[in-house]
MMTF fields as JSON, N, C-alpha, C and O atoms, coordinates in Angstrom:
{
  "mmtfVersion": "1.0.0",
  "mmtfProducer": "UNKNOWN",
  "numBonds": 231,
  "numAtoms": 232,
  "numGroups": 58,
  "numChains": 1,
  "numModels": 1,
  "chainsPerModel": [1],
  "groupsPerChain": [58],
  "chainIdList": ["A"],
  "bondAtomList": [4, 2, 8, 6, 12, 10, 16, 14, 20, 18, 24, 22, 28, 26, 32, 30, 36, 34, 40, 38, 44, 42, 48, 46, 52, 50, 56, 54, 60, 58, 64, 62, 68, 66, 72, 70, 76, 74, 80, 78, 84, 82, 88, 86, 92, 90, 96, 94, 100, 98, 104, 102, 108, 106, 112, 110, 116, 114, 120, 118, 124, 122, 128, 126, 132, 130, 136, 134, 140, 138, 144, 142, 148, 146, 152, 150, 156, 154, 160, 158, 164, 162, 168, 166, 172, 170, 176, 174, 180, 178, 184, 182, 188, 186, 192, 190, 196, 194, 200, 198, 204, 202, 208, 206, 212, 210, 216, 214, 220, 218, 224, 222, 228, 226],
  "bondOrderList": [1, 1, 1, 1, 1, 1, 1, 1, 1, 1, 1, 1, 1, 1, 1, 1, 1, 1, 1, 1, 1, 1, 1, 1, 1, 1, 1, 1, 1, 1, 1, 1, 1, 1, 1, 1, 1, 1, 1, 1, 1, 1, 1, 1, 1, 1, 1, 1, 1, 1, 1, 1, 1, 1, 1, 1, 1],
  "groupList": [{"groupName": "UNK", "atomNameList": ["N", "CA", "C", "O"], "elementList": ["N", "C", "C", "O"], "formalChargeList": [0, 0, 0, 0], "bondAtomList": [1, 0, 2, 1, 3, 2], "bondOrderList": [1, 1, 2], "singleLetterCode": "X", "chemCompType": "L-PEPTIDE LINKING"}],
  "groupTypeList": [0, 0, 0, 0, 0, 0, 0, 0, 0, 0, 0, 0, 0, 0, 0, 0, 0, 0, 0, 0, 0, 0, 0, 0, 0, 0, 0, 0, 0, 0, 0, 0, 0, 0, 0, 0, 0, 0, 0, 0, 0, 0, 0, 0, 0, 0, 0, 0, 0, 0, 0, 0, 0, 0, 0, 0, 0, 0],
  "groupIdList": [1, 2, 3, 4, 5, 6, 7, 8, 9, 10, 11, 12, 13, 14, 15, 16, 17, 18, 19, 20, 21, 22, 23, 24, 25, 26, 27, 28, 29, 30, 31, 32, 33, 34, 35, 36, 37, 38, 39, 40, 41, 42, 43, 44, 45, 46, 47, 48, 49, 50, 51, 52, 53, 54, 55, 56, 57, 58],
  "secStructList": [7, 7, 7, 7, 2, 2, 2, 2, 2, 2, 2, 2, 2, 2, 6, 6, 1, 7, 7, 6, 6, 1, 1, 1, 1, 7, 7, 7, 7, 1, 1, 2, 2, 2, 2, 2, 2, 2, 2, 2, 6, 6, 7, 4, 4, 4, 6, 1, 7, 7, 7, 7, 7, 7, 7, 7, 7, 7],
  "xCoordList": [-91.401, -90.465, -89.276, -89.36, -88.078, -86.893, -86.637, -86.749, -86.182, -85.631, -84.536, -83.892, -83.933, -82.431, -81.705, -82.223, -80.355, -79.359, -79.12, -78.387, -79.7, -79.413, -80.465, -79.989, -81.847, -82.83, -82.37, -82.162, -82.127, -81.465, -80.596, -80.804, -79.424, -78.453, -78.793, -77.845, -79.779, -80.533, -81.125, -81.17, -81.832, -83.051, -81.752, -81.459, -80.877, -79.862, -79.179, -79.133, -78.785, -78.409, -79.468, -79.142, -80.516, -81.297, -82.079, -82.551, -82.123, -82.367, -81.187, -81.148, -80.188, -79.124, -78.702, -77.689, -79.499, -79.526, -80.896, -81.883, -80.908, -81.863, -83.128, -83.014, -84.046, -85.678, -85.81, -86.293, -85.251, -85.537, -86.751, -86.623, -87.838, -89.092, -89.775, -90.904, -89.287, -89.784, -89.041, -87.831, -89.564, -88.775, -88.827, -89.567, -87.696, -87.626, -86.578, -86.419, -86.039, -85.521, -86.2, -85.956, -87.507, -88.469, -88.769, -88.973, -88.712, -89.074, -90.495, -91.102, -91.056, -92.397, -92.802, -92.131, -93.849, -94.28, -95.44, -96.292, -95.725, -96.499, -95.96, -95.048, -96.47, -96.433, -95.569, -94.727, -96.021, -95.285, -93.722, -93.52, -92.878, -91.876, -91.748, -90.86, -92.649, -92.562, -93.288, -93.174, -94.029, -94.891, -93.901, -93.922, -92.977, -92.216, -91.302, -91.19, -90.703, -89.697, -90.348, -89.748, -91.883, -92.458, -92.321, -92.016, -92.571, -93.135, -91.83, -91.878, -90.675, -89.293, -89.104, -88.616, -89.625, -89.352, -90.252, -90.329, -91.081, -91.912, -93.093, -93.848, -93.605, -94.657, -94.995, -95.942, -93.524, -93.519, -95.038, -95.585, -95.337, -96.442, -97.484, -98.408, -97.547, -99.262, -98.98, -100.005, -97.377, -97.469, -98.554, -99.13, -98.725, -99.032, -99.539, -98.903, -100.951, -101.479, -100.764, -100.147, -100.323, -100.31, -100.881, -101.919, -100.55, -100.661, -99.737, -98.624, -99.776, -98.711, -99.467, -100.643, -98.086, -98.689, -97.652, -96.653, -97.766, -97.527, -97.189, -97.842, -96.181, -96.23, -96.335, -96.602, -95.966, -96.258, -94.909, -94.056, -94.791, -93.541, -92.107, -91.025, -92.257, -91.344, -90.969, -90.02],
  "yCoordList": [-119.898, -120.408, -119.439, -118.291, -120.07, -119.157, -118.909, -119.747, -117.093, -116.859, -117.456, -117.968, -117.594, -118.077, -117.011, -115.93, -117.19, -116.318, -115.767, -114.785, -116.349, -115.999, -115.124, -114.01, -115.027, -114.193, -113.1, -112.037, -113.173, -112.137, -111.098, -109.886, -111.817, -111.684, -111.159, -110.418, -110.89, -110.574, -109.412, -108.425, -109.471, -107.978, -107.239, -106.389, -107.461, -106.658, -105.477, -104.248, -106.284, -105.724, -104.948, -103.792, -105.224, -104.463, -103.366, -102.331, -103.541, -102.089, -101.308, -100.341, -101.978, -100.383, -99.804, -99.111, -99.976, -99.097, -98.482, -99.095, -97.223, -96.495, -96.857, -97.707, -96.443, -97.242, -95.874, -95.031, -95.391, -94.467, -94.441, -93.79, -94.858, -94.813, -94.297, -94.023, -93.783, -93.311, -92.066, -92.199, -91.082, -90.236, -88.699, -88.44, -87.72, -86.778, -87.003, -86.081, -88.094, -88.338, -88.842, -88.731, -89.687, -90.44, -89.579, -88.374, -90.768, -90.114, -89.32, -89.647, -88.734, -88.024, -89.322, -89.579, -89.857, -90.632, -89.929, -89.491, -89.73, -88.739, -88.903, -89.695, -88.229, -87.87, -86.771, -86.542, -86.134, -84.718, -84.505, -83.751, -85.22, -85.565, -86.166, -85.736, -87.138, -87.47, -86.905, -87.301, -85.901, -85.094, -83.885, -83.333, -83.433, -81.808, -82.606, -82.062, -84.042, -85.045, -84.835, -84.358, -85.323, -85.286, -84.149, -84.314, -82.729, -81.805, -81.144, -80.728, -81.073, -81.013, -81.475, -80.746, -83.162, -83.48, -83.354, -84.281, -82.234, -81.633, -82.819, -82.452, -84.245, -84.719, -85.573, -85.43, -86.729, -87.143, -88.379, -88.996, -88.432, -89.899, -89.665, -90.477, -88.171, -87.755, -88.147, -88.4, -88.392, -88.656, -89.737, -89.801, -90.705, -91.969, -92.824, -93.073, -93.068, -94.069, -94.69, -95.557, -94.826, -95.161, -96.391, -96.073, -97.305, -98.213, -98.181, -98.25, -98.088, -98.302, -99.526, -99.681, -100.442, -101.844, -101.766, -102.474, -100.946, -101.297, -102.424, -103.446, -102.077, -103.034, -101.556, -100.364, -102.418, -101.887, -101.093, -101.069, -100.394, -99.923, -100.688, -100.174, -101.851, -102.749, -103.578, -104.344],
  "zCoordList": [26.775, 25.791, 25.703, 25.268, 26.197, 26.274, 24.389, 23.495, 24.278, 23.145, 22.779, 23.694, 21.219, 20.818, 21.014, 21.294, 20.885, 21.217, 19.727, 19.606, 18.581, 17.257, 17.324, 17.108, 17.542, 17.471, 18.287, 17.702, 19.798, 20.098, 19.84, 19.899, 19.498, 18.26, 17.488, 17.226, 16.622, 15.137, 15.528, 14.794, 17.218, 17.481, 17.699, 16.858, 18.784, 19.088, 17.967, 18.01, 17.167, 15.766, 15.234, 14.962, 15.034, 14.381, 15.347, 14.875, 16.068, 17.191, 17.668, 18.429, 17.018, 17.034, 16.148, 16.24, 14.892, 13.6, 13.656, 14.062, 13.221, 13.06, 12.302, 11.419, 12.481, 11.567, 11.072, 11.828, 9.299, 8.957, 8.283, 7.246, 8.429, 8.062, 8.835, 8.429, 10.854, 11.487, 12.276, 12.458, 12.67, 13.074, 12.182, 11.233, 12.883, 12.277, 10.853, 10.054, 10.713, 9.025, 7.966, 6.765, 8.808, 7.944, 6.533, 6.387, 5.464, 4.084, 3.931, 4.951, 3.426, 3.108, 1.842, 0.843, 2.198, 1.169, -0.002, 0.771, -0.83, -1.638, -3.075, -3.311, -3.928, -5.704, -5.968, -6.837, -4.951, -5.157, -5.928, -6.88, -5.37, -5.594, -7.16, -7.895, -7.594, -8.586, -9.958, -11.119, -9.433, -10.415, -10.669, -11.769, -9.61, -9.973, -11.407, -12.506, -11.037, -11.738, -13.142, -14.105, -13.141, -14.151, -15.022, -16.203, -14.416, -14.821, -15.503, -16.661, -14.726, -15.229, -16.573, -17.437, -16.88, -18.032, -19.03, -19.836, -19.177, -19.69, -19.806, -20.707, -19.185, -18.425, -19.934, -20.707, -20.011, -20.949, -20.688, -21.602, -19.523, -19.443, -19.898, -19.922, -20.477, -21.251, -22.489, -23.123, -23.452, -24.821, -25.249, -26.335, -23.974, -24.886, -23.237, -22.213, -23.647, -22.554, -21.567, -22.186, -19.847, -19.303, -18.326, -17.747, -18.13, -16.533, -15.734, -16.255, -14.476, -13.495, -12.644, -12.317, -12.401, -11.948, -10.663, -10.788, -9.362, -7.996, -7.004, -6.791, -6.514, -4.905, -3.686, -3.838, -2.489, -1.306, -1.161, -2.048, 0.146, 0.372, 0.582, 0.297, 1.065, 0.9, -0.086, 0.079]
}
């Protein structure tokens, strides 16, 4: 099944921008980051019961 020229079109483009999720720029995914944030603001999420309700990375 021959590809479209729009799909082509579409990979083309998108394989000549960088995938910064991989590589030596890729982000560090972790807490860390958000616990120093925390801790800075003297770790206001202990005043008072917490839930955190998540998605994925995208």
């Amino acid at each position: 099944m021959p590809e479209s020229a729009a799909y082509q079109s579409a990979f083309q483009f998108l394989m000549a921008h960088p995938d910064l999720e991989r590589g030596t720029g890729a982000a560090e995914l972790g807490l860390d980051t958000a616990r120093r944030l925390l801790a800075a603001l003297d770790n206001p999420q202990l005043a008072y019961p917490t839930i955190l309700v998540a998605g994925t990375n995208g």
